[in-house]
C-alpha positions as a Markdown table, in Angstrom:
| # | Residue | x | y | z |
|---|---|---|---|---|
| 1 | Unk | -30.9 | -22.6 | 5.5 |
| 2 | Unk | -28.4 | -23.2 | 8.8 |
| 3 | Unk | -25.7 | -25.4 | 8.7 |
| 4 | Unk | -27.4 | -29.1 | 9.6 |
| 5 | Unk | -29.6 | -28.4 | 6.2 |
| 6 | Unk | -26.8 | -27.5 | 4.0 |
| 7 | Unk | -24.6 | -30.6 | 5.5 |
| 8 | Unk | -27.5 | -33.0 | 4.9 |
| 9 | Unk | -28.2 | -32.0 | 1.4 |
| 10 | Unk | -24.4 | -31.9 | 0.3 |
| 11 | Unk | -24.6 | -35.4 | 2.4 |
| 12 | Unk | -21.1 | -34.3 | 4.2 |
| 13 | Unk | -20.4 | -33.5 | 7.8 |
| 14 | Unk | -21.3 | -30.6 | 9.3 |
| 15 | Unk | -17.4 | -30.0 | 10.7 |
| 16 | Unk | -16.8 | -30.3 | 7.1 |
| 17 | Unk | -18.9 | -28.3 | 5.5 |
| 18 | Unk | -17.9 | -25.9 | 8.8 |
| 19 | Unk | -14.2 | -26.1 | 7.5 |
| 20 | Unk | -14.5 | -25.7 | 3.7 |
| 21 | Unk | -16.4 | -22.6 | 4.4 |
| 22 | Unk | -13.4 | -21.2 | 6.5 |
| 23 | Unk | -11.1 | -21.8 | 4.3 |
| 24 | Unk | -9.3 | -25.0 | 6.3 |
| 25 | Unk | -6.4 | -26.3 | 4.5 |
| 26 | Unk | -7.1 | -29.7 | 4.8 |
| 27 | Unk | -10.4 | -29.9 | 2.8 |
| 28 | Unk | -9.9 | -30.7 | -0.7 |
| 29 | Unk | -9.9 | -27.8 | -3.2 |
| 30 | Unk | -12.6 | -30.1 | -5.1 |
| 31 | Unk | -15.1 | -30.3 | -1.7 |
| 32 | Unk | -14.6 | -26.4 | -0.7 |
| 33 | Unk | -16.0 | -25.4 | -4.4 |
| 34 | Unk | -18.6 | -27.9 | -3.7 |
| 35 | Unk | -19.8 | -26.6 | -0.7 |
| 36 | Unk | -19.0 | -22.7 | -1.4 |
| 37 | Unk | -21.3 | -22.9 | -4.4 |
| 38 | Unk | -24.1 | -24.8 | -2.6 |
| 39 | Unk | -24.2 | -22.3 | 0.1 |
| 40 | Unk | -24.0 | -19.5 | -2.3 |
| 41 | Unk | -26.5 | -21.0 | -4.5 |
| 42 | Unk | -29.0 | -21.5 | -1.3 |
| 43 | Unk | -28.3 | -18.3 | 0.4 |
| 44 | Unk | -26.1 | -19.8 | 3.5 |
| 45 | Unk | -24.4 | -17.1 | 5.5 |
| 46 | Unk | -22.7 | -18.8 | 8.4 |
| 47 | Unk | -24.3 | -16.9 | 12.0 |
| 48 | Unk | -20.9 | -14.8 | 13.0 |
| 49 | Unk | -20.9 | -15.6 | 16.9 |
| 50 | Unk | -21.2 | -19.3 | 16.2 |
| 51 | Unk | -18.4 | -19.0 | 13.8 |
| 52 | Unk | -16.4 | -17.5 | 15.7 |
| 53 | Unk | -16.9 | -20.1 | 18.8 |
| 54 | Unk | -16.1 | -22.7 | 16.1 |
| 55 | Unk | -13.6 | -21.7 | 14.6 |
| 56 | Unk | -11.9 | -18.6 | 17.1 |
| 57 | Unk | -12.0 | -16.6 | 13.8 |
| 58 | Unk | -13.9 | -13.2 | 13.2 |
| 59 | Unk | -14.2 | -13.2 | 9.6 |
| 60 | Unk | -12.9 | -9.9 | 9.9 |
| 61 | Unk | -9.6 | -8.0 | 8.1 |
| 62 | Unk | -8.7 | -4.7 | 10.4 |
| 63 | Unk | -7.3 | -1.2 | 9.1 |
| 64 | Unk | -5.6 | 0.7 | 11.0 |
| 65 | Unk | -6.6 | 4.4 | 10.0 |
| 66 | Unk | -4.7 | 7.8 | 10.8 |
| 67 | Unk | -6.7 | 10.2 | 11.7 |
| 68 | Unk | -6.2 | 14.1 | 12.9 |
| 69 | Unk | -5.9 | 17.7 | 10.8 |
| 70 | Unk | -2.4 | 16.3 | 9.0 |
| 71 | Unk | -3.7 | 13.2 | 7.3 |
| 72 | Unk | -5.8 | 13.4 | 3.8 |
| 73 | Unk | -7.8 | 10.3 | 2.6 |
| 74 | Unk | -6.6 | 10.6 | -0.9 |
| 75 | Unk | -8.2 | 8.7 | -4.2 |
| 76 | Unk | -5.0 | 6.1 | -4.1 |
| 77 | Unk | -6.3 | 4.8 | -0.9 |
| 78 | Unk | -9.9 | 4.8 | -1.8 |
| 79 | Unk | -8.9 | 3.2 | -5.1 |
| 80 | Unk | -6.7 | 0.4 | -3.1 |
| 81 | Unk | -9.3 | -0.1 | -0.8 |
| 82 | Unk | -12.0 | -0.5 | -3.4 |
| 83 | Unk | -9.6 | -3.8 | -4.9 |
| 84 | Unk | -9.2 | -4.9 | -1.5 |
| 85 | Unk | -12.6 | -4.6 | -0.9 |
| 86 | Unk | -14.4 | -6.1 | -3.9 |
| 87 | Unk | -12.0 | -9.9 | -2.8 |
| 88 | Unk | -13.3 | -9.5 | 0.8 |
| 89 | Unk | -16.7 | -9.4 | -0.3 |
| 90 | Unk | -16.9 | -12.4 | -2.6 |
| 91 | Unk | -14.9 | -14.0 | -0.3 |
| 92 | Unk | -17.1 | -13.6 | 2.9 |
| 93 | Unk | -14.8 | -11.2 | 4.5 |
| 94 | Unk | -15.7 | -8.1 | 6.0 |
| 95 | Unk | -13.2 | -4.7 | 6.6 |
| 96 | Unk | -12.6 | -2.9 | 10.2 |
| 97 | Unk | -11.4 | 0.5 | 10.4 |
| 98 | Unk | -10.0 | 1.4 | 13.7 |
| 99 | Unk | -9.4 | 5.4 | 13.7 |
| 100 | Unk | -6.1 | 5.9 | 15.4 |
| 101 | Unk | -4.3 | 9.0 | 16.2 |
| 102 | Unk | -1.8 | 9.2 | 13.4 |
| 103 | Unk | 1.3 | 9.3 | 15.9 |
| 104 | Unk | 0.6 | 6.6 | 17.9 |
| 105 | Unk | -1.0 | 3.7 | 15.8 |
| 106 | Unk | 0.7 | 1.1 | 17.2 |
| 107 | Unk | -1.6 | 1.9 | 20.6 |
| 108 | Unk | -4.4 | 1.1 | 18.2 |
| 109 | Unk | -2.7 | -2.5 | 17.0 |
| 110 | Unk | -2.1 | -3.2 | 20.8 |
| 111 | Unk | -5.8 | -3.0 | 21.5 |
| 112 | Unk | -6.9 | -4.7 | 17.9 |
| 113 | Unk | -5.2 | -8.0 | 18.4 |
| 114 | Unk | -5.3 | -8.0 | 22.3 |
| 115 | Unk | -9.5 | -8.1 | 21.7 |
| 116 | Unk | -9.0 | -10.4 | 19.1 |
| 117 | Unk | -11.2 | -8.2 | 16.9 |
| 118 | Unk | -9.9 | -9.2 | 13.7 |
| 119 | Unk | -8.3 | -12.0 | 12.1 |
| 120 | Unk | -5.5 | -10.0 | 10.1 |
| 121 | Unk | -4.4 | -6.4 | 9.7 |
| 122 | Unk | -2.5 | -5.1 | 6.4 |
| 123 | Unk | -0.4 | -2.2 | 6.8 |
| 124 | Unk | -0.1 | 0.3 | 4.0 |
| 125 | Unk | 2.1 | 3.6 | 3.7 |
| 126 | Unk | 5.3 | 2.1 | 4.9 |
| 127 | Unk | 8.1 | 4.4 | 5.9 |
| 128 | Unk | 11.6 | 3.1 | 6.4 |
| 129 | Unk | 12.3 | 1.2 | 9.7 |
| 130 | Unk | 8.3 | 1.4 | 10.0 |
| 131 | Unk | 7.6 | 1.2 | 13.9 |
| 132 | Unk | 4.0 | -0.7 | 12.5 |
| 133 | Unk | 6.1 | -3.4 | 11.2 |
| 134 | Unk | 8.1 | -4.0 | 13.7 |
| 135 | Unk | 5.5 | -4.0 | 16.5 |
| 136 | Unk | 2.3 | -6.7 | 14.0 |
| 137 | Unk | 5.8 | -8.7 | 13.6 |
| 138 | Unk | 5.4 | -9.8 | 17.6 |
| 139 | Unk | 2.0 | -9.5 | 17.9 |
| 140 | Unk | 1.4 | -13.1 | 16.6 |
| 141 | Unk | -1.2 | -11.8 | 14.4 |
| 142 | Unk | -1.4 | -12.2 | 10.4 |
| 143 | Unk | -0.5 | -9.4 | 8.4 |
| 144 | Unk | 0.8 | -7.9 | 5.2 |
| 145 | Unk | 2.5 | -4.6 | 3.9 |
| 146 | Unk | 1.4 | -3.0 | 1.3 |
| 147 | Unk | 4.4 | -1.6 | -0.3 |
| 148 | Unk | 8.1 | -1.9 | 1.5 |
| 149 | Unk | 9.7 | -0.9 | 4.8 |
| 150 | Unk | 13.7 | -1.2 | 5.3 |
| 151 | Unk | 16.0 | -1.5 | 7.6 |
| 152 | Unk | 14.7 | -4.1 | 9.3 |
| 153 | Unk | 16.7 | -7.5 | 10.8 |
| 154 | Unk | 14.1 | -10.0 | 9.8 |
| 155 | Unk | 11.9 | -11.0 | 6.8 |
| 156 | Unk | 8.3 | -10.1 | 6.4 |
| 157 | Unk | 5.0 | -10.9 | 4.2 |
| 158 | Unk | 4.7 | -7.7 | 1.4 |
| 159 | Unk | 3.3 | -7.0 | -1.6 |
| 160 | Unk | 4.8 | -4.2 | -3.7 |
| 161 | Unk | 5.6 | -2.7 | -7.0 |
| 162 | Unk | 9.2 | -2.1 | -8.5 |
| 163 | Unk | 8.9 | 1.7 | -7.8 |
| 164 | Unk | 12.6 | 2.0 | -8.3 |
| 165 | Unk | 13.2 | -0.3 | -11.6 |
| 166 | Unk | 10.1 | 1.7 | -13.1 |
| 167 | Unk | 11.4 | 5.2 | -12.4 |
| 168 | Unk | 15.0 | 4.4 | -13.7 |
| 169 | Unk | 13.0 | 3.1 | -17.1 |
| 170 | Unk | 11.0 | 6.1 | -17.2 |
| 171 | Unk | 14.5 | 8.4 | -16.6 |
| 172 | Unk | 16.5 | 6.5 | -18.9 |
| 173 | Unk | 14.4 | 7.2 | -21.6 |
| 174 | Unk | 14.5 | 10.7 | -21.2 |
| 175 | Unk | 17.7 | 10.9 | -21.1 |
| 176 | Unk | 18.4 | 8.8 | -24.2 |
| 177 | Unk | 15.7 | 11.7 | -25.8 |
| 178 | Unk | 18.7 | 14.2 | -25.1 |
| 179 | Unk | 17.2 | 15.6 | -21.8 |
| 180 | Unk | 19.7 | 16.7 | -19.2 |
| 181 | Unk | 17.9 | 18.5 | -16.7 |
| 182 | Unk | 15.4 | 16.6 | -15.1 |
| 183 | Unk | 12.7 | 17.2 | -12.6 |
| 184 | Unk | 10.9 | 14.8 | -9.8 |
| 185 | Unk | 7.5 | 15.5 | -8.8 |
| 186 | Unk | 7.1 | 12.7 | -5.8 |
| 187 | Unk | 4.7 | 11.8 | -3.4 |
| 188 | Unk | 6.0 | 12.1 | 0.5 |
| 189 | Unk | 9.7 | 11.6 | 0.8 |
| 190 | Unk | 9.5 | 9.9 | 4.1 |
| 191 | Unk | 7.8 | 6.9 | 2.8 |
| 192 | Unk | 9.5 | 4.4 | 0.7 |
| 193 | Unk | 8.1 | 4.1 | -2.2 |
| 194 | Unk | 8.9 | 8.2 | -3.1 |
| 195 | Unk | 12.9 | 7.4 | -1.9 |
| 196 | Unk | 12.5 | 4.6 | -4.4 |
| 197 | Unk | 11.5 | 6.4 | -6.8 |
| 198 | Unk | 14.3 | 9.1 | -6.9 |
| 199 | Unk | 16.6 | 6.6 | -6.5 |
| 200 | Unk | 15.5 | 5.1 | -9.5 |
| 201 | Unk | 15.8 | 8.7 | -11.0 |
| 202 | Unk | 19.0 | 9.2 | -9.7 |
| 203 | Unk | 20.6 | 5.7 | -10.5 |
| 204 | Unk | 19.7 | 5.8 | -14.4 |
| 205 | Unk | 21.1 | 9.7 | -14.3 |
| 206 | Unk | 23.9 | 8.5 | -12.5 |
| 207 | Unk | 24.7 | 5.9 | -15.3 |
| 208 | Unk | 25.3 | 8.6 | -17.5 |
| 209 | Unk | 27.4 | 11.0 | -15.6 |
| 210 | Unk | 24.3 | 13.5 | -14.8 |
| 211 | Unk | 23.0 | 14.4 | -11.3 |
| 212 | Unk | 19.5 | 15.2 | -10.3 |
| 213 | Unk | 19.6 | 18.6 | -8.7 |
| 214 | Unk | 18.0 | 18.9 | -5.5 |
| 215 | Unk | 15.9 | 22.1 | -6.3 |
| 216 | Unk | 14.5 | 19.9 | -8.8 |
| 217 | Unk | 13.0 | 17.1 | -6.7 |
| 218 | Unk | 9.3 | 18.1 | -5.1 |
| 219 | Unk | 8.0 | 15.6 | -2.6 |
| 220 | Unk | 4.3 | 16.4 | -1.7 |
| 221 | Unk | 0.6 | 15.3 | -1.4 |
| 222 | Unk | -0.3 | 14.0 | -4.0 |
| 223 | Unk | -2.9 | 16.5 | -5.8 |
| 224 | Unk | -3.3 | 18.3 | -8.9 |
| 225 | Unk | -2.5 | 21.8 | -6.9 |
| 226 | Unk | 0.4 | 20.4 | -5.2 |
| 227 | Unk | 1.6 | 19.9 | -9.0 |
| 228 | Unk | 0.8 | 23.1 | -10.7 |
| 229 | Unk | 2.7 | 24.5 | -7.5 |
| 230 | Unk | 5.4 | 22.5 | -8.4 |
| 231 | Unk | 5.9 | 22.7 | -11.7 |
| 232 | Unk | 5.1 | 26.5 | -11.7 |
| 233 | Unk | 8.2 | 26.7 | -9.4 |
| 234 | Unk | 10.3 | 24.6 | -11.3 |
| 235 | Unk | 9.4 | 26.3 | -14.5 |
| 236 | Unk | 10.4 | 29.6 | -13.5 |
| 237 | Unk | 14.0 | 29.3 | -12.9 |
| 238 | Unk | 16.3 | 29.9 | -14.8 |
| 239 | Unk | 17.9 | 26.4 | -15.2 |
| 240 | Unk | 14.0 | 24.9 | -15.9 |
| 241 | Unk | 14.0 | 21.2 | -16.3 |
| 242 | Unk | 13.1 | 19.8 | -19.6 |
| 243 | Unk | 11.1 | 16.7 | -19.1 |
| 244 | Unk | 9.6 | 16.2 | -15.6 |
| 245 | Unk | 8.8 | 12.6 | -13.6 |
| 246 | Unk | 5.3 | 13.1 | -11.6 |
| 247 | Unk | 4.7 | 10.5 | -9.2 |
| 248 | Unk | 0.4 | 10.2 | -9.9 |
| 249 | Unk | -1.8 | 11.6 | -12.6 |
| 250 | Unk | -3.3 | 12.9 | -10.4 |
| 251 | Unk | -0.6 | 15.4 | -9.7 |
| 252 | Unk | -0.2 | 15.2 | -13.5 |
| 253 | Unk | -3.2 | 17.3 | -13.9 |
| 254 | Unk | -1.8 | 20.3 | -12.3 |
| 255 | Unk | 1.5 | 20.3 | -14.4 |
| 256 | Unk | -0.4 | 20.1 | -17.6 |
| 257 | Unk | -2.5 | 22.9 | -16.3 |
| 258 | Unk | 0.9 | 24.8 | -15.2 |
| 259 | Unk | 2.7 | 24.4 | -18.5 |
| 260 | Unk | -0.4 | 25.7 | -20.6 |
| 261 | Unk | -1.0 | 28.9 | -17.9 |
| 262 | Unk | 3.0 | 29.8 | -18.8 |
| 263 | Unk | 2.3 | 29.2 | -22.8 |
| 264 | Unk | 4.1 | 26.3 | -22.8 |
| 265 | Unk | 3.8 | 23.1 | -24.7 |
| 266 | Unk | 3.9 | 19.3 | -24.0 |
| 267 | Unk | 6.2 | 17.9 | -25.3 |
| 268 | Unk | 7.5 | 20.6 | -27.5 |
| 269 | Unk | 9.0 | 22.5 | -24.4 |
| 270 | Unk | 8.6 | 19.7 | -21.7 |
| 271 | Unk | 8.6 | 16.5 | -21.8 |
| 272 | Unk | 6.3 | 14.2 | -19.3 |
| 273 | Unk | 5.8 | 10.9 | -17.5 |
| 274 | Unk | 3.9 | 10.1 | -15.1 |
| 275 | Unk | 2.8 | 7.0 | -12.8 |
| 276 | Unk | -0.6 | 6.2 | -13.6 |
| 277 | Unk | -2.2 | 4.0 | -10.7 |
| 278 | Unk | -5.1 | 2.6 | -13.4 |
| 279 | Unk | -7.9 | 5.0 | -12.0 |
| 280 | Unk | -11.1 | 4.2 | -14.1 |
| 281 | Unk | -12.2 | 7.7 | -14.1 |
| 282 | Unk | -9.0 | 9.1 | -15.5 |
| 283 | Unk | -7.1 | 7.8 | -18.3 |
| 284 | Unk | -3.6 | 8.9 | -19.5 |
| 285 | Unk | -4.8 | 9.0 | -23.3 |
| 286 | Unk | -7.6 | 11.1 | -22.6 |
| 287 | Unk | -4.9 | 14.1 | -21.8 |
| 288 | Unk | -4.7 | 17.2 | -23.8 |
| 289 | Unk | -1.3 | 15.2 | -24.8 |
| 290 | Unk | -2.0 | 11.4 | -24.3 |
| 291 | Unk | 0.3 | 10.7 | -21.3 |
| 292 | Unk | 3.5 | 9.1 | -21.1 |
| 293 | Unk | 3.2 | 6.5 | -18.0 |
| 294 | Unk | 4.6 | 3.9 | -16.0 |
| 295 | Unk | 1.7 | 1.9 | -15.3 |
| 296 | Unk | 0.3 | -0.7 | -12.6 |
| 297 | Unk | -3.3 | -1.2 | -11.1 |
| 298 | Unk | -3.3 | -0.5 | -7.9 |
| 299 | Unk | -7.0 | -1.7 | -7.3 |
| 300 | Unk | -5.3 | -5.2 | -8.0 |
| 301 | Unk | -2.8 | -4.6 | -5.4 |
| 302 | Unk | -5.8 | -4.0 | -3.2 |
| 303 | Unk | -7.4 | -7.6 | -4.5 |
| 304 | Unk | -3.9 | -9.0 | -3.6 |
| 305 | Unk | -3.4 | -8.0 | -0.5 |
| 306 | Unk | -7.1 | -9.2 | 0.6 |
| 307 | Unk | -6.1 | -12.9 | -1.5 |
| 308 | Unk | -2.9 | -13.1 | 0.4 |
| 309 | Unk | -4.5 | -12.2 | 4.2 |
| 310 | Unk | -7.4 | -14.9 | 3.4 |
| 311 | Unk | -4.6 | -17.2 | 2.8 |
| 312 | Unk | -2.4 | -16.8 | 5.8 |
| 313 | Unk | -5.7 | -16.3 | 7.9 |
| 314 | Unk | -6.6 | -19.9 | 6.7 |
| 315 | Unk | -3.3 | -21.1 | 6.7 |
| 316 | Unk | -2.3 | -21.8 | 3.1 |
| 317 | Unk | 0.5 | -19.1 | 3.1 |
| 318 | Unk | 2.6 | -18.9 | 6.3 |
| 319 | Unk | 6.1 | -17.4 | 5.0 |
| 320 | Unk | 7.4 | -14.4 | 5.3 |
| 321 | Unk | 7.3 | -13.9 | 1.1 |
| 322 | Unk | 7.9 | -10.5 | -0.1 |
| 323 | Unk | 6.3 | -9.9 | -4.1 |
| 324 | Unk | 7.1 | -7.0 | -6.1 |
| 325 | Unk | 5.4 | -6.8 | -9.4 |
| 326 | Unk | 7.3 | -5.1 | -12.3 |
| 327 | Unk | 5.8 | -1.7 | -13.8 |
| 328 | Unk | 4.8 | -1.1 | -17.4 |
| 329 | Unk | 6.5 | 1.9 | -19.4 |
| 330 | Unk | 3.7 | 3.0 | -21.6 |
| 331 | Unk | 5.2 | 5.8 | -24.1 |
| 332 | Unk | 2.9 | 8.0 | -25.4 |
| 333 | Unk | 2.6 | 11.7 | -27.3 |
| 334 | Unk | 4.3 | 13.2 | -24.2 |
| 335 | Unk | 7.5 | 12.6 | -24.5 |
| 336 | Unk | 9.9 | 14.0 | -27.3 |
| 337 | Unk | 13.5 | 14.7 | -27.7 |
| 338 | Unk | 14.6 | 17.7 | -25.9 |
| 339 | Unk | 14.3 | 21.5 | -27.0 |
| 340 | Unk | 17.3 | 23.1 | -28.8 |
């Protein structure tokens, strides 16, 4: 079926039918159901070049990916990616990856939006001051951050989670168990959602006249040997934490591995909480010790951010609006008040 066939039977206009199925603002919500379930119903898939003469729009939402020997695809982007990726599909989107030498992206985004290859790029692994950011903001191109940048002079679109407010929760309950020494597992400490996280360690320590001790704070790749490395480390000095903060489950693996390999005990001897990202192939109650967690999907942050460029592709979101989504504190068996 092409275009003049689905018009005639829906008994619209063809520029009509043309704009409902790209998403124009100014066809009714009512109409753009109307004709998005005819056309899915009769197997309408709109030819891509004529599109894009139509319309000037690609149907297309661009990646930016660093590559070279220092960068590791890890499960938290696939996972993300897989969110992101299930909206784009029902939503007639498709998903460019442009490789790009990790030190020099914004080469990459130059080229991207000077083609006009895509109609949107999202951003994800911000750092403070992020040199992305500030170059997509003058590109004139539509875009979104996945998490936060800082530092900057102007507002920006963003979707994040309260990294900070969760860490602090997960802290302040340790503390109110009795611990004193605590220990932060994180993920890279030159992005910001790791410096929100200690600070959200710090601040709920701070509240209660203790200090984080900076030969307890880790910041690492994310994977389980990266956390049996660090909690091994940590476990063997002499002023050992008693409950630890792990940034991922994943990394979670490796300290319950480390604990059990010195004949410790969760929580008897150490008490744990991690951040559990909502993986469906690893669940935090299907631990030896079901696992303390702060919790928050980030396969739906992936949906988001796809929902949110579709919008400001089509026009229906043009601020620069900034969401954080608050984090669950799921306690579990892994947590206890702290030893002698």
């Amino acid at each position: 079926m092409n275009l003049k066939q689905l018009s005639h039977m829906l008994s619209l206009s063809q520029t009509t039918v043309s704009r409902a199925l790209n998403g124009y603002p100014e066809v009714n919500e009512e109409t753009r159901r109307r004709v998005m379930d005819a056309a899915k119903r009769h197997g309408y898939r709109p030819n891509p070049s004529a599109r894009r003469l139509a319309t000037g729009k690609t149907g297309m939402i661009g990646y930016v990916l660093p590559t070279g020997t220092s960068v590791d695809i890890d499960p938290h982007f696939v996972e993300f990616l897989s969110g992101l990726g299930d909206y784009a599909r029902s939503h007639e989107l498709d998903l460019v990856l442009s490789p790009a030498d990790a030190d020099d992206q914004e080469t990459t985004y130059r080229r991207i939006v000077a083609n006009r290859q895509v109609d949107a790029v999202y951003i994800s692994s911000p750092r403070p001051a992020d040199r992305r950011v500030a170059l997509v903001n003058t590109l004139g191109i539509p875009f979104i951050v996945h998490g936060r940048s800082e530092g900057f002079d102007f507002d920006y679109p963003f979707t994040d989670i309260d990294n900070e407010g969760a860490f602090h929760e997960a802290a302040r309950l340790l503390v109110q168990l009795g611990h004193r020494r605590l220990a932060l597992i994180n993920g890279d400490h030159r992005e910001t959602f790791a410096i929100h996280r200690e600070r959200g360690v710090r601040r709920a320590l701070a509240a209660n006249g203790l200090t984080l001790d900076d030969r307890h704070v880790c910041s690492l790749v994310m994977t389980e040997e990266n956390g049996y490395r660090a909690t091994r480390r940590l476990l063997e000095q002499s002023d050992a934490p008693t409950a630890i903060a792990c940034s991922s489950l994943i990394m979670a693996l490796g300290v319950v591995r480390a604990v059990r390999d010195l004949g410790l005990t969760i929580p008897g001897d150490l008490s744990l909480i991690a951040h559990d990202d909502v993986f469906p192939w690893l669940k935090p109650e299907n631990f030896s010790v079901p696992l303390s967690t702060t919790r928050s999907s980030i396969r739906l942050a992936g949906a988001r951010v796809a929902e949110r460029l579709a919008a400001r592709i089509s026009g229906l979101e043009e601020e620069a609006r900034g969401e954080v989504w608050p984090v669950d504190l799921v306690v579990r068996g892994s947590v206890a008040g702290a030893p002698g």
